[in-house]
N, CA and C atoms as an extended XYZ file, in Angstrom:
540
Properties=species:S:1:pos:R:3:atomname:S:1:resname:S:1:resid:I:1 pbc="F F F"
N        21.196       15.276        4.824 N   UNK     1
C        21.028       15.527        6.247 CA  UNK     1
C        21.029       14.194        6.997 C   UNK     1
N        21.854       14.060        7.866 N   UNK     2
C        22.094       12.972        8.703 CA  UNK     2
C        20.342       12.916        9.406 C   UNK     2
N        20.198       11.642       10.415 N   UNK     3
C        19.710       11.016       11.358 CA  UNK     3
C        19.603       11.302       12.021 C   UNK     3
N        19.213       12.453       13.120 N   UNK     4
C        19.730       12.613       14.398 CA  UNK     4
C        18.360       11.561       15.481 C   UNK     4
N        19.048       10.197       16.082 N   UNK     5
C        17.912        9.507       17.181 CA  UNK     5
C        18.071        9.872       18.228 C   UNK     5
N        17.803       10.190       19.089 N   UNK     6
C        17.428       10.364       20.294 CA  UNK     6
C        16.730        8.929       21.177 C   UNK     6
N        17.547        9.299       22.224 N   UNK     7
C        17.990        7.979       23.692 CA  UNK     7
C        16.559        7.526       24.548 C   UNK     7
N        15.294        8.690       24.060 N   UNK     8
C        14.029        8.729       24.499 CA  UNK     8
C        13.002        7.914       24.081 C   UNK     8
N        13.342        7.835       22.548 N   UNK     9
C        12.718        7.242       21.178 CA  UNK     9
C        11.418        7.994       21.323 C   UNK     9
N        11.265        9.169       21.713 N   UNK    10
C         9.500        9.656       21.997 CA  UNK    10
C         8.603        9.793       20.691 C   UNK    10
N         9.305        9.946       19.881 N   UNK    11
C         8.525        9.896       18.820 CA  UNK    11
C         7.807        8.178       18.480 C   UNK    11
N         8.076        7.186       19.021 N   UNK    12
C         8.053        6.074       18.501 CA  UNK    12
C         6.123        5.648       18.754 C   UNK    12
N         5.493        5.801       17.641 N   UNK    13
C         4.063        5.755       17.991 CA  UNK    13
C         4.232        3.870       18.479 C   UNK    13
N         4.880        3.010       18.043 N   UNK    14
C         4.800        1.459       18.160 CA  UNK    14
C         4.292        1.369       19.614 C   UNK    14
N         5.214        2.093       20.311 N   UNK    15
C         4.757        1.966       21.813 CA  UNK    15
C         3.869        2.864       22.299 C   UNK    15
N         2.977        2.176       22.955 N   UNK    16
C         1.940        3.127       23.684 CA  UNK    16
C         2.126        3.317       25.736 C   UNK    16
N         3.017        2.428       25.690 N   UNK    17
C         2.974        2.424       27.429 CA  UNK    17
C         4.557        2.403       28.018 C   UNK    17
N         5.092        3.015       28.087 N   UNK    18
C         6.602        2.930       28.544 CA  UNK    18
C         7.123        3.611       29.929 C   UNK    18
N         8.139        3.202       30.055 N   UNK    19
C         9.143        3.551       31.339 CA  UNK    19
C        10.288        4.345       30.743 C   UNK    19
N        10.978        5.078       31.585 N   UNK    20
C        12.160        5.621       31.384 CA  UNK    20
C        13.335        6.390       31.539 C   UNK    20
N        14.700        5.747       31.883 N   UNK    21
C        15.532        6.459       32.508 CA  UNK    21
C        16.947        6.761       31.759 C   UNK    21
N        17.463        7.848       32.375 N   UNK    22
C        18.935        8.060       31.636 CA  UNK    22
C        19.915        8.193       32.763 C   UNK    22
N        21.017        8.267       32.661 N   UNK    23
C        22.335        8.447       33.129 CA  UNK    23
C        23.587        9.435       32.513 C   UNK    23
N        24.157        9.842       33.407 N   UNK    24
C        25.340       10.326       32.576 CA  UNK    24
C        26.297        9.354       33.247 C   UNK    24
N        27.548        8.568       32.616 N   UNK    25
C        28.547        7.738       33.737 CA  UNK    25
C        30.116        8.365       33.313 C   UNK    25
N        30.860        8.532       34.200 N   UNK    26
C        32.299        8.872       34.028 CA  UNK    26
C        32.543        7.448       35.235 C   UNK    26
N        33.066        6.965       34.230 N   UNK    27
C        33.724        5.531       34.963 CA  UNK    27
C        34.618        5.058       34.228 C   UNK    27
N        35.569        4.554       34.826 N   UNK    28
C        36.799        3.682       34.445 CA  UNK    28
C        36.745        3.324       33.192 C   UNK    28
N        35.505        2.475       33.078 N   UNK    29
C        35.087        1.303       31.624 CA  UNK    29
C        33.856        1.987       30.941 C   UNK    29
N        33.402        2.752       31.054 N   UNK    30
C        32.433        3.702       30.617 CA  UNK    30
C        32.466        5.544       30.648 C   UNK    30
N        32.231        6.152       29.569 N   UNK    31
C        32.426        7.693       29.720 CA  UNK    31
C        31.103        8.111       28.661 C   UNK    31
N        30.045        8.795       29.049 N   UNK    32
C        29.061        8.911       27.998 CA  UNK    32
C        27.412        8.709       28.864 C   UNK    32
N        26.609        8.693       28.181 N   UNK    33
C        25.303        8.542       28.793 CA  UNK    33
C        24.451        7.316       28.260 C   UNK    33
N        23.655        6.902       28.928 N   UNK    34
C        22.960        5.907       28.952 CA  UNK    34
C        21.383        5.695       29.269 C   UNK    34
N        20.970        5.191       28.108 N   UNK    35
C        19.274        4.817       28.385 CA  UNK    35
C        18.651        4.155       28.156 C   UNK    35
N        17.654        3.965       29.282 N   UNK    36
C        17.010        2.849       29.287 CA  UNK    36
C        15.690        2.838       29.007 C   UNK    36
N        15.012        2.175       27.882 N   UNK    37
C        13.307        2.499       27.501 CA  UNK    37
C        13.295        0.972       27.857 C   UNK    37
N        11.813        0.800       28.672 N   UNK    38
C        11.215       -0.161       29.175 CA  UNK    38
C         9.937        0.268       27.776 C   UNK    38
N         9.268       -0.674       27.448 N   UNK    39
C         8.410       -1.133       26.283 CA  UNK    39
C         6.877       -1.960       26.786 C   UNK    39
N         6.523       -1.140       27.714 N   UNK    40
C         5.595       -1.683       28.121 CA  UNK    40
C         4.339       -2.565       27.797 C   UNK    40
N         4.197       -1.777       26.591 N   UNK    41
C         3.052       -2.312       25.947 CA  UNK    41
C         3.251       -1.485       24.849 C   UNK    41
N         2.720       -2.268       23.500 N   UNK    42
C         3.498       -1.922       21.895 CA  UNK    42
C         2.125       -1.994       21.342 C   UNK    42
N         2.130       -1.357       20.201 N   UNK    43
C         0.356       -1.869       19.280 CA  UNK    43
C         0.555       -3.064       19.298 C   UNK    43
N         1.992       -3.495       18.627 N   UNK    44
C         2.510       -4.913       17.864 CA  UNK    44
C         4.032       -5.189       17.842 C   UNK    44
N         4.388       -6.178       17.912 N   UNK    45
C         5.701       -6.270       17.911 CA  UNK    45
C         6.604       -6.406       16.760 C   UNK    45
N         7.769       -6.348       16.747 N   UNK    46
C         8.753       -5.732       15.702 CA  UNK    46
C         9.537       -6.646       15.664 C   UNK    46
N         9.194       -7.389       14.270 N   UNK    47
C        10.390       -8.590       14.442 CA  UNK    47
C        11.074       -8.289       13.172 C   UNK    47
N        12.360       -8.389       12.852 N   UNK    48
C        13.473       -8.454       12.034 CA  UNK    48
C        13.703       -9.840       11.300 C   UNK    48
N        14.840       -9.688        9.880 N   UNK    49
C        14.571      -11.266        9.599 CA  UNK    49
C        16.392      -10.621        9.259 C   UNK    49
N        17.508      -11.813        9.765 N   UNK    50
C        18.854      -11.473        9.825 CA  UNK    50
C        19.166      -13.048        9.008 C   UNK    50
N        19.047      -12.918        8.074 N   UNK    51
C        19.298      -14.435        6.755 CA  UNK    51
C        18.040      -15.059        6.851 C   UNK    51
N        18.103      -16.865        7.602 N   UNK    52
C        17.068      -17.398        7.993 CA  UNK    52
C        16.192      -17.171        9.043 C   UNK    52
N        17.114      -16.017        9.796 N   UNK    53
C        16.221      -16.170       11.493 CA  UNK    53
C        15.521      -15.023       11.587 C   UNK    53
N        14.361      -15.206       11.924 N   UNK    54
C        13.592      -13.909       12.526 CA  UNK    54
C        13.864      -13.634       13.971 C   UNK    54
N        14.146      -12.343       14.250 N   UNK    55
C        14.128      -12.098       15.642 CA  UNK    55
C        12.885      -10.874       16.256 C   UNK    55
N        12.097      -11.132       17.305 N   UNK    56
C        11.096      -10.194       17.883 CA  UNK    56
C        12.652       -9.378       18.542 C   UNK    56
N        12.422       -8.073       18.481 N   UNK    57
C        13.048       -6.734       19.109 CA  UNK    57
C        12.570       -6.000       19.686 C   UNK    57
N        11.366       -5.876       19.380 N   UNK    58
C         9.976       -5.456       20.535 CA  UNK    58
C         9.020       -5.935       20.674 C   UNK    58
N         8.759       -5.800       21.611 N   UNK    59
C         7.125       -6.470       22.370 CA  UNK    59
C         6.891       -5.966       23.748 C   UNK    59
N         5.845       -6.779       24.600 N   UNK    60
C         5.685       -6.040       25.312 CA  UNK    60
C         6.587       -6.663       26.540 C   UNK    60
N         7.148       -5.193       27.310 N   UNK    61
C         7.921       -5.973       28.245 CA  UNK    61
C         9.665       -5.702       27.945 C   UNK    61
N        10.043       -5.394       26.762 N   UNK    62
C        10.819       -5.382       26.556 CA  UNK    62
C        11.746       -4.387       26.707 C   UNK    62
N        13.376       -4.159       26.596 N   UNK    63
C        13.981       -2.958       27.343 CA  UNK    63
C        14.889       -3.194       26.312 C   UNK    63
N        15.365       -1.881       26.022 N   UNK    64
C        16.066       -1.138       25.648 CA  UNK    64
C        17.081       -0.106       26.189 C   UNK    64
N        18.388       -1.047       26.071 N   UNK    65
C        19.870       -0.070       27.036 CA  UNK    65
C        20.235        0.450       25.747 C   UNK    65
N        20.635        1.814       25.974 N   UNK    66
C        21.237        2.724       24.808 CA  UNK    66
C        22.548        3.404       25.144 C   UNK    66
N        23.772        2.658       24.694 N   UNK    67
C        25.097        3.552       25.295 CA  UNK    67
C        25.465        4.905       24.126 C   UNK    67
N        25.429        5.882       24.671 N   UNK    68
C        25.984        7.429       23.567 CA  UNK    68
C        27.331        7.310       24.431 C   UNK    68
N        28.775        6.634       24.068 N   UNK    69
C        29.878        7.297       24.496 CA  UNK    69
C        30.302        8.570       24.080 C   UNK    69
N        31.254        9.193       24.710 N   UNK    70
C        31.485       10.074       24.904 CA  UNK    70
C        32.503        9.891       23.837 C   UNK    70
N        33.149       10.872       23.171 N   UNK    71
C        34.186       10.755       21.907 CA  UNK    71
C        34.103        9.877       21.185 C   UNK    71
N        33.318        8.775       21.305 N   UNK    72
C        33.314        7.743       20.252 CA  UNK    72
C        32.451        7.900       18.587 C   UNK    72
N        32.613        7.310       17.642 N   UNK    73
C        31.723        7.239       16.595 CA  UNK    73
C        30.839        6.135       16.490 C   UNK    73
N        30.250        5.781       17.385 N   UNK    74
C        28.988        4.707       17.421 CA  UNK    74
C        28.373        4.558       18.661 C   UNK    74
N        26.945        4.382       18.821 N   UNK    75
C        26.120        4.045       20.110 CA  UNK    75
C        25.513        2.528       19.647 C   UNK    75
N        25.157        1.814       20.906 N   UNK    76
C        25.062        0.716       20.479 CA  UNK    76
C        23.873        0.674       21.810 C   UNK    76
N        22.798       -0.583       21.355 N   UNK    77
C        21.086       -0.400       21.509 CA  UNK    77
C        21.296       -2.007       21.827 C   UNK    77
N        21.710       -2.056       23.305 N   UNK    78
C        21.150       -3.391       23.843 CA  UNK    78
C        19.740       -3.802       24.123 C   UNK    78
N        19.340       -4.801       23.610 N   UNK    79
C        17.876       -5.123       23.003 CA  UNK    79
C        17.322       -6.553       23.894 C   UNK    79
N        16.615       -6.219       25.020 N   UNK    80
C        16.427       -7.584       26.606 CA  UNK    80
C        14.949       -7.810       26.065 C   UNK    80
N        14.699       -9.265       26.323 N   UNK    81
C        13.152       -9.683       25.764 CA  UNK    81
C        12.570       -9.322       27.391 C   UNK    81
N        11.439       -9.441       27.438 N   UNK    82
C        10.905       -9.231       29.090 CA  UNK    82
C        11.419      -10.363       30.129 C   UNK    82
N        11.936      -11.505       29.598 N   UNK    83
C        12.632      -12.091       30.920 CA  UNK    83
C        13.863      -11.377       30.844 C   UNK    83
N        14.621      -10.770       30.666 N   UNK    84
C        15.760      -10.325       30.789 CA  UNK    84
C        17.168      -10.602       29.396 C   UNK    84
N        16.941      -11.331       29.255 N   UNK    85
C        17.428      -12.027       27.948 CA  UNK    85
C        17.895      -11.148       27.058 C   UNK    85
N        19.121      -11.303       25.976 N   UNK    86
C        19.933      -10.457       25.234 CA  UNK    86
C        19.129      -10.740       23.898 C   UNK    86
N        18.562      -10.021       23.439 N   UNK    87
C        18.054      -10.434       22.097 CA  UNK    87
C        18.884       -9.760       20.550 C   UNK    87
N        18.836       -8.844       21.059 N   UNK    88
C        20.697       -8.430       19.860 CA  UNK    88
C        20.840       -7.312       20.822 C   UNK    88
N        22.616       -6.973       20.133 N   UNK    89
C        23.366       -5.946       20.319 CA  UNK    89
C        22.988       -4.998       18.971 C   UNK    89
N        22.663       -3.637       18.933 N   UNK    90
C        22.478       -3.165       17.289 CA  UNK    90
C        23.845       -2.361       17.609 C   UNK    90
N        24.432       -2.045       17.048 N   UNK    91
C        25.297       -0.971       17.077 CA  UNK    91
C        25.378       -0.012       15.228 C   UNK    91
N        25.151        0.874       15.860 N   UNK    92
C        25.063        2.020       14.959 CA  UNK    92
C        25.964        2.647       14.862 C   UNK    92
N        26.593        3.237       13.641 N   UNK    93
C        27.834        3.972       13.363 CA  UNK    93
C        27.300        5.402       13.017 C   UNK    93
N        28.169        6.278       13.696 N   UNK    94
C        27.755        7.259       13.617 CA  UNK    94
C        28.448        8.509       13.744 C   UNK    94
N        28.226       10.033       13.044 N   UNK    95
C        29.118       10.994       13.243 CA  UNK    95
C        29.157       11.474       14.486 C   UNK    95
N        28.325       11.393       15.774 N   UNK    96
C        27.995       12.553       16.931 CA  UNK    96
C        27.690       11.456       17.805 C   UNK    96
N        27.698       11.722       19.007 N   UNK    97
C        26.819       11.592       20.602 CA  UNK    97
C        26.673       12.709       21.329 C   UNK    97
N        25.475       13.302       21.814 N   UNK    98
C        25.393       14.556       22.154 CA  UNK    98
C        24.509       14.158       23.211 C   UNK    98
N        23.782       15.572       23.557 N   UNK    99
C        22.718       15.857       24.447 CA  UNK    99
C        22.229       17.341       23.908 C   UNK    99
N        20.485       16.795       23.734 N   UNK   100
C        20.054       18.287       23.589 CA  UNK   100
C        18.431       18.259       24.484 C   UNK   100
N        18.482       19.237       25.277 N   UNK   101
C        17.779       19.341       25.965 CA  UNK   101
C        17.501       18.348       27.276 C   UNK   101
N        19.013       18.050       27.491 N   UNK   102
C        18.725       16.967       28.385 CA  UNK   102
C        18.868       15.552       27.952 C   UNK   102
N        18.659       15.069       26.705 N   UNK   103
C        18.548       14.168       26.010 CA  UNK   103
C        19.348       13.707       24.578 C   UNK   103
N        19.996       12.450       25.071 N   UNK   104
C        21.183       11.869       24.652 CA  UNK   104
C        20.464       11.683       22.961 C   UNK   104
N        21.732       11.901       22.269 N   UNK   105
C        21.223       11.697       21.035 CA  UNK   105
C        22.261       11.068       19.964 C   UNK   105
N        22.192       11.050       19.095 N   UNK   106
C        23.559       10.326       17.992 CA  UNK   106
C        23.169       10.639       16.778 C   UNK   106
N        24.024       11.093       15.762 N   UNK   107
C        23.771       11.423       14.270 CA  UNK   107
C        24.400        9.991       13.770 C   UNK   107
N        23.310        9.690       13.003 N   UNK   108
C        23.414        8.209       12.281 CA  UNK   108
C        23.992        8.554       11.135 C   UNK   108
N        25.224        7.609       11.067 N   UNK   109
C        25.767        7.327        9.890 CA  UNK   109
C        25.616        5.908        8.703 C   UNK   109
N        24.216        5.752        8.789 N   UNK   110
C        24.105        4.567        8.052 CA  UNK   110
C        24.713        3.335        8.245 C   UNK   110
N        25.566        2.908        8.510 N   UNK   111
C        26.372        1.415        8.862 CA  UNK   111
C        25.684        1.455       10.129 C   UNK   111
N        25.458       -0.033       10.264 N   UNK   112
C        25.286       -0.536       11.337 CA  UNK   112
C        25.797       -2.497       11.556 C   UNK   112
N        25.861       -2.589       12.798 N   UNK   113
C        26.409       -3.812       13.028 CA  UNK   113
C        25.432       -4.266       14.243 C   UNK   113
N        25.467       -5.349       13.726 N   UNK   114
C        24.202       -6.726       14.393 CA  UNK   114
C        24.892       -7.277       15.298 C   UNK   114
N        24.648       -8.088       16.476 N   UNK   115
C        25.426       -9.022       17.182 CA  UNK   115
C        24.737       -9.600       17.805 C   UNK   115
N        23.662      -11.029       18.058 N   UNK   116
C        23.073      -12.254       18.301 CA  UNK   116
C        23.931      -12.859       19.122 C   UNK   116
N        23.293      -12.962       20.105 N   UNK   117
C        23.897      -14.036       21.355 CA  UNK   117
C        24.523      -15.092       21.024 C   UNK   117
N        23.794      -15.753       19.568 N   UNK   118
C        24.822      -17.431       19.146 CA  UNK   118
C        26.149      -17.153       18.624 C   UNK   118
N        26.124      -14.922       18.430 N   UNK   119
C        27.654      -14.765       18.073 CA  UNK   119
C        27.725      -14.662       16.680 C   UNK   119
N        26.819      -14.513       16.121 N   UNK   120
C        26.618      -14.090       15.077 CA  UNK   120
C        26.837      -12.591       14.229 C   UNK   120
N        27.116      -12.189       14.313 N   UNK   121
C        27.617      -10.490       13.651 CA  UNK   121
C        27.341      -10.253       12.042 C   UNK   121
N        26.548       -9.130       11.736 N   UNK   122
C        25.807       -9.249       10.531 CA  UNK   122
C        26.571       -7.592       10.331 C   UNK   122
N        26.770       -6.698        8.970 N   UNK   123
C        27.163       -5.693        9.154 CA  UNK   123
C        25.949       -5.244        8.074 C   UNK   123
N        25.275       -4.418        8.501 N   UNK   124
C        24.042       -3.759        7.338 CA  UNK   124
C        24.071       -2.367        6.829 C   UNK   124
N        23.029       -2.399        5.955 N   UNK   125
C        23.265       -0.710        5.094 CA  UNK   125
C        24.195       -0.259        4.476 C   UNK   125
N        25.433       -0.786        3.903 N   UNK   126
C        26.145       -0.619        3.387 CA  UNK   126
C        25.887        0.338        2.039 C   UNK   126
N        25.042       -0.098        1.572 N   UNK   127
C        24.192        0.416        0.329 CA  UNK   127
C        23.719        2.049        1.094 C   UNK   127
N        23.182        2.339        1.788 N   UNK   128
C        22.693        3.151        2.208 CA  UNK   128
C        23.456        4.498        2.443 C   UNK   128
N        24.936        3.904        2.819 N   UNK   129
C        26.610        4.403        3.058 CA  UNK   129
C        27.031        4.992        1.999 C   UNK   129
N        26.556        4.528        0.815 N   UNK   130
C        27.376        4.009       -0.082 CA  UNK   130
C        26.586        5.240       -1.188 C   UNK   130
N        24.859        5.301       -0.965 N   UNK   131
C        23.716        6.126       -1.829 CA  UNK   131
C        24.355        7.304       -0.973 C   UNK   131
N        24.653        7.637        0.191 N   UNK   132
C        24.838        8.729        0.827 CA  UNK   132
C        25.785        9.397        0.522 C   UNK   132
N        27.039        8.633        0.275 N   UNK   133
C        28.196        9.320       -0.555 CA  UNK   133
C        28.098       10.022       -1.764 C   UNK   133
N        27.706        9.091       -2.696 N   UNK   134
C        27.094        8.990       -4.071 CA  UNK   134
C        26.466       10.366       -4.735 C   UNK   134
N        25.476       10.750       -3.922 N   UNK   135
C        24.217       11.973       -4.112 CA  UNK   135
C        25.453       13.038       -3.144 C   UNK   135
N        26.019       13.558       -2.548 N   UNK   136
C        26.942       14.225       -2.172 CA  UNK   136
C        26.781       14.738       -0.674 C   UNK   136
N        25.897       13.871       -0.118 N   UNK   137
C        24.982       13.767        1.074 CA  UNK   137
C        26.250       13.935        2.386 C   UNK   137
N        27.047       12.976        1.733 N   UNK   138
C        28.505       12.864        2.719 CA  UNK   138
C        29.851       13.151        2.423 C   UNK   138
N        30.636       14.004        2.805 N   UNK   139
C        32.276       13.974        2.146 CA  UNK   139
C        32.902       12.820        2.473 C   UNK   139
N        33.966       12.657        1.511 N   UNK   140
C        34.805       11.234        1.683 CA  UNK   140
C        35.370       11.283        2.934 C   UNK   140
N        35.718       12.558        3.710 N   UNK   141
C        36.513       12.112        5.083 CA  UNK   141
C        35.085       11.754        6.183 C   UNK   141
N        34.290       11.816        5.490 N   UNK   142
C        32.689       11.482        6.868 CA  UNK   142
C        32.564        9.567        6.357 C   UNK   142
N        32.355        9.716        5.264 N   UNK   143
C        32.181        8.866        4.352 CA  UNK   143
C        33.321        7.174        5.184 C   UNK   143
N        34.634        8.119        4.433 N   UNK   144
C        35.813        7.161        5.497 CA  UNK   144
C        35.808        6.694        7.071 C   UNK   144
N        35.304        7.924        7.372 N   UNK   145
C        35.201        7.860        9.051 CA  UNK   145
C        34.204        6.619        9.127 C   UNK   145
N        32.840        6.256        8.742 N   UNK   146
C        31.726        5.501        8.983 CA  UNK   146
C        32.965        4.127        8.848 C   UNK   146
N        33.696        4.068        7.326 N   UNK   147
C        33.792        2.772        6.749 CA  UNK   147
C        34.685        2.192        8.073 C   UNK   147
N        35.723        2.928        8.646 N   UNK   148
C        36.959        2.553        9.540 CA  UNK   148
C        36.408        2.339       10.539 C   UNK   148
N        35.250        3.027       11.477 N   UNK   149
C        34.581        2.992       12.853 CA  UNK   149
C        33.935        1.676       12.295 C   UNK   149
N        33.122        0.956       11.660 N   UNK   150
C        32.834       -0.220       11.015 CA  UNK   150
C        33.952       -1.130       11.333 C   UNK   150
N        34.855       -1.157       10.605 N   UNK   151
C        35.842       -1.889       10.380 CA  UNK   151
C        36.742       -2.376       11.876 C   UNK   151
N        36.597       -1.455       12.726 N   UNK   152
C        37.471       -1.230       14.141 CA  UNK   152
C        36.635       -1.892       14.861 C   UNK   152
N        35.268       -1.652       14.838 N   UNK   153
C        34.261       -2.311       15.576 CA  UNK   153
C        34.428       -4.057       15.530 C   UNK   153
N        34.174       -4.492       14.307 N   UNK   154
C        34.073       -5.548       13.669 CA  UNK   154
C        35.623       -6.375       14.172 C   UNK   154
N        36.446       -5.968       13.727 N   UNK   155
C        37.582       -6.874       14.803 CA  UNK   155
C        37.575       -6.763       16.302 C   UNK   155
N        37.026       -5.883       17.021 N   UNK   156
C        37.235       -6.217       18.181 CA  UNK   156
C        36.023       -6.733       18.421 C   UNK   156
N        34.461       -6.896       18.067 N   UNK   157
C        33.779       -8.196       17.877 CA  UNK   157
C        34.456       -9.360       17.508 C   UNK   157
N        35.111       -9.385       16.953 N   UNK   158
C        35.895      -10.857       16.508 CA  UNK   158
C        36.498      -11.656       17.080 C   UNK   158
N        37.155      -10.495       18.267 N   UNK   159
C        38.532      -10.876       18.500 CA  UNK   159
C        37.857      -10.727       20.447 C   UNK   159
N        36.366      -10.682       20.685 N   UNK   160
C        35.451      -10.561       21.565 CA  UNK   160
C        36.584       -8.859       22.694 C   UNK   160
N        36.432       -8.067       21.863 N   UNK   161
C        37.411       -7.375       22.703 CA  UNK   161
C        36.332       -5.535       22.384 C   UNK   161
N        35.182       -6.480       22.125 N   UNK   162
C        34.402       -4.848       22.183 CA  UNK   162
C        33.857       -4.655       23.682 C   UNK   162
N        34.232       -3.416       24.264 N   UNK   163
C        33.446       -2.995       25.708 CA  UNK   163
C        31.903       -3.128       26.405 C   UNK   163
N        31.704       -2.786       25.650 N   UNK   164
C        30.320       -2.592       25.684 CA  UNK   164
C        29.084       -3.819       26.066 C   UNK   164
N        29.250       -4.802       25.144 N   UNK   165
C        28.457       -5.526       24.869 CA  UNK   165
C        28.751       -6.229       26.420 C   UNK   165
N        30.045       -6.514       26.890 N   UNK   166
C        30.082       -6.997       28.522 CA  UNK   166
C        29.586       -6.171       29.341 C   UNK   166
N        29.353       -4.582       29.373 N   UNK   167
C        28.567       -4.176       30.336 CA  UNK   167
C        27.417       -3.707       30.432 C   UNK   167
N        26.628       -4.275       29.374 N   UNK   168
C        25.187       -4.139       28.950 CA  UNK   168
C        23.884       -4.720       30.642 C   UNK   168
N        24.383       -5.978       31.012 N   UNK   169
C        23.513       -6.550       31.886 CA  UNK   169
C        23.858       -5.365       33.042 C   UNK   169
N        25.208       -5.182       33.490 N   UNK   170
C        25.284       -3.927       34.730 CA  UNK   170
C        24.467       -2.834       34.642 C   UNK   170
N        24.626       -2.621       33.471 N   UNK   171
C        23.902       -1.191       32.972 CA  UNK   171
C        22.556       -1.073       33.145 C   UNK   171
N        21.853       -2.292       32.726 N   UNK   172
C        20.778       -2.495       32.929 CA  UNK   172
C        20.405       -2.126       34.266 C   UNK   172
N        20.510       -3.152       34.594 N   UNK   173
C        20.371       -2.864       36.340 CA  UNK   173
C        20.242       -2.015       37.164 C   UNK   173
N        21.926       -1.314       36.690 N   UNK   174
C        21.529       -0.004       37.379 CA  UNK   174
C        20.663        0.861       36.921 C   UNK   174
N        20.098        1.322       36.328 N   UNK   175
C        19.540        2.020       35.312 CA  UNK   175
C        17.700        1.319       35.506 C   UNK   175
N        17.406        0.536       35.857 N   UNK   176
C        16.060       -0.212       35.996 CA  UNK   176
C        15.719        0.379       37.064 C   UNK   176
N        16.288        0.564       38.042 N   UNK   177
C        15.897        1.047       39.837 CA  UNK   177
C        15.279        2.978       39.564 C   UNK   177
N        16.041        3.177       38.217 N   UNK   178
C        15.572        4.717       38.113 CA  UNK   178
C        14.208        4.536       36.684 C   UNK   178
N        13.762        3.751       36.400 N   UNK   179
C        12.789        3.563       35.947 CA  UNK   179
C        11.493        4.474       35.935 C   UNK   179
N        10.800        5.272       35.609 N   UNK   180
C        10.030        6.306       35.579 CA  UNK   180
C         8.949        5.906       34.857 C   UNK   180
């Protein structure tokens, strides 16, 4: 059984004090929904270790832009420290972007891809991709789908020609004024 996260994160006990807004956008450079969790105040903060570097991803103060495109196989979790600041791109590979009950959601397909402001791009869980196939969790055409949406992602990171990650600060923005 897949992942299904949700754009709300309500289940997330870490945070105890939050904000929060969504969008639906049909635009030129965007088609899909969008959300924004403000992180008001956390028990504790959530730091990651990506080789040598540790990075904080939550704390207090911190925001969270969540793009679910529309037809695509991945949502990707722009990650702002409380001054505003890009602290990673996560992008998640995935079978679905939906809405249920109002609320944007994505079936996780295990791969995921990192992206650090110094430009750094990390690709993780592979193993996880890989146990999921394995145990019969996934068919080879779901299986394939993750490895290629990976793979498609990853050159146009390369080749700086992924969408998204340039309209993360707009998004923000707009999306902060509906803050709840």
């Amino acid at each position: 059984m897949l992942k299904r996260k949700y754009g709300n994160r309500r289940d997330w006990k870490r945070v105890t004090q939050r904000k929060y807004a969504q969008t639906h956008l049909n635009t030129k450079n965007f088609q899909g929904d969008l959300t924004l969790l403000n992180t008001m105040k956390v028990k504790e903060p959530l730091i990651t270790r990506y080789g040598e570097k540790e990075i904080c991803i939550v704390d207090n103060g911190y925001m969270w832009l969540q793009h679910f495109p529309l037809g695509k196989f991945h949502s990707i979790t722009t990650m702002f420290d409380s001054y505003g600041h890009v602290v990673q791109w996560y992008i998640d590979i995935c079978l679905e972007n939906g809405v249920e009950d109002g609320i944007p959601w994505m079936d996780d397909l295990f791969l995921d891809i990192v992206v650090l402001p110094s430009g750094e791009i990390f690709l993780l869980d592979e193993e996880e991709l890989e146990n999921a196939f394995n145990i019969g969790m996934l068919s080879k055409c779901i299986y394939d789908l993750a490895w290629n949406e990976s793979r498609t992602i990853m050159k146009q990171l390369n080749n700086n020609e992924f969408p998204l990650i340039k309209l993360a600060h707009e998004h923000k923005k707009m999306l902060e004024k509906e803050l709840i």
